[in-house]
C-alpha positions in Angstrom: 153.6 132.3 103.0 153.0 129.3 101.0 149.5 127.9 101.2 148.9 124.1 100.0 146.7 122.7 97.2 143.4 121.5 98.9 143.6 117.9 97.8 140.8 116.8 96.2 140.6 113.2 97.9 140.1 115.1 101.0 136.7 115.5 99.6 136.4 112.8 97.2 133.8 110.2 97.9 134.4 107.6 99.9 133.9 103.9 98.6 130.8 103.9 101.0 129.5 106.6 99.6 129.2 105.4 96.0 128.3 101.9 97.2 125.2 104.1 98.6 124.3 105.9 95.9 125.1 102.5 93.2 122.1 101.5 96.1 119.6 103.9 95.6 119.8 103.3 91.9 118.2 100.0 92.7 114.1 100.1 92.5 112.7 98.3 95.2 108.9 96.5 95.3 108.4 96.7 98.8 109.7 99.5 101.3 110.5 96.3 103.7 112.7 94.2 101.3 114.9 97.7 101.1 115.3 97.8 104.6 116.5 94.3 105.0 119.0 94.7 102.3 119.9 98.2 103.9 121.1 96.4 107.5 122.8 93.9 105.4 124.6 95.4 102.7 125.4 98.4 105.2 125.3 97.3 108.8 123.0 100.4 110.0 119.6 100.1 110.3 117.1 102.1 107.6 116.9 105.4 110.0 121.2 105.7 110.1 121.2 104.9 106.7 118.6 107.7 105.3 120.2 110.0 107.0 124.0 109.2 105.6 122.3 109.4 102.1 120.6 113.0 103.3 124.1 114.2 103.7 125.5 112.6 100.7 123.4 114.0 98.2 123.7 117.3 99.3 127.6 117.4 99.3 128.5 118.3 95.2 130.8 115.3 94.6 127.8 113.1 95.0 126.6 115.9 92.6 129.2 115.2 90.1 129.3 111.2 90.0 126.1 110.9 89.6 124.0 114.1 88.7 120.8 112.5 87.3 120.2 109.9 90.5 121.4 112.9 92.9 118.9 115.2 91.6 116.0 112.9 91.8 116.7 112.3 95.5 116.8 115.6 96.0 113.4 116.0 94.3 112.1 113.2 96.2 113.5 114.7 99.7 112.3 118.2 99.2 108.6 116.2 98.0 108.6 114.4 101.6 109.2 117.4 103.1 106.6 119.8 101.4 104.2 116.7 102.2 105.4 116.5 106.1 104.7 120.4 106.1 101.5 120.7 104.6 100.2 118.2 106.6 101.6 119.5 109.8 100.5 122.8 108.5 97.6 122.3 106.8 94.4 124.4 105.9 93.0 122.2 109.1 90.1 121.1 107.0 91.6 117.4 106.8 90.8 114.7 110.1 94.2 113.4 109.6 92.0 110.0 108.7 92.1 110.7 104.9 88.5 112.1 105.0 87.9 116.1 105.1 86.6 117.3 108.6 83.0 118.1 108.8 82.2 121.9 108.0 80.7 123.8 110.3 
């Protein structure tokens, strides 16, 4: 039984997917500006689009082409996340308006 060579352009990136992360290597002033030039460079709006760079940089060809930008999304995304957590799960001595609840 002979079994095939996985070829590695069955993985490789796609040209979307390096025109996403050529993107990200962009700095943007304002949050809105990005998502303007995310619906118009990509077609999808700013929630399809995070989501297609979620996957992206967690696949290890992203990895490979680019390991320093890949890595600092990946800090960035595992930052949000610890941030969405702790607030969701906080000590419960925060209002949720910035200001610490009163002490009882």
């Amino acid at each position: 039984m002979d079994i095939e060579p996985i070829d590695d352009d069955d993985f490789a990136l796609s040209d979307r997917d390096r025109q996403i992360l050529a993107f990200e290597r962009q700095w943007w002033r304002y949050a809105g500006a990005k998502e303007q030039a995310i619906r118009e460079t990509f077609g999808v709006s700013a929630t399809r689009y995070y989501q297609l760079l979620s996957e992206l940089i967690d696949r290890p060809q992203a990895l490979e082409h680019d390991p320093m930008l890949v890595k600092r999304l990946r800090r960035m995304r595992a930052g949000r996340r610890r941030d969405r957590a702790t607030r969701r799960f906080g000590t419960g001595r925060e209002s949720g308006w910035g200001h610490e609840a009163p002490h009882s």
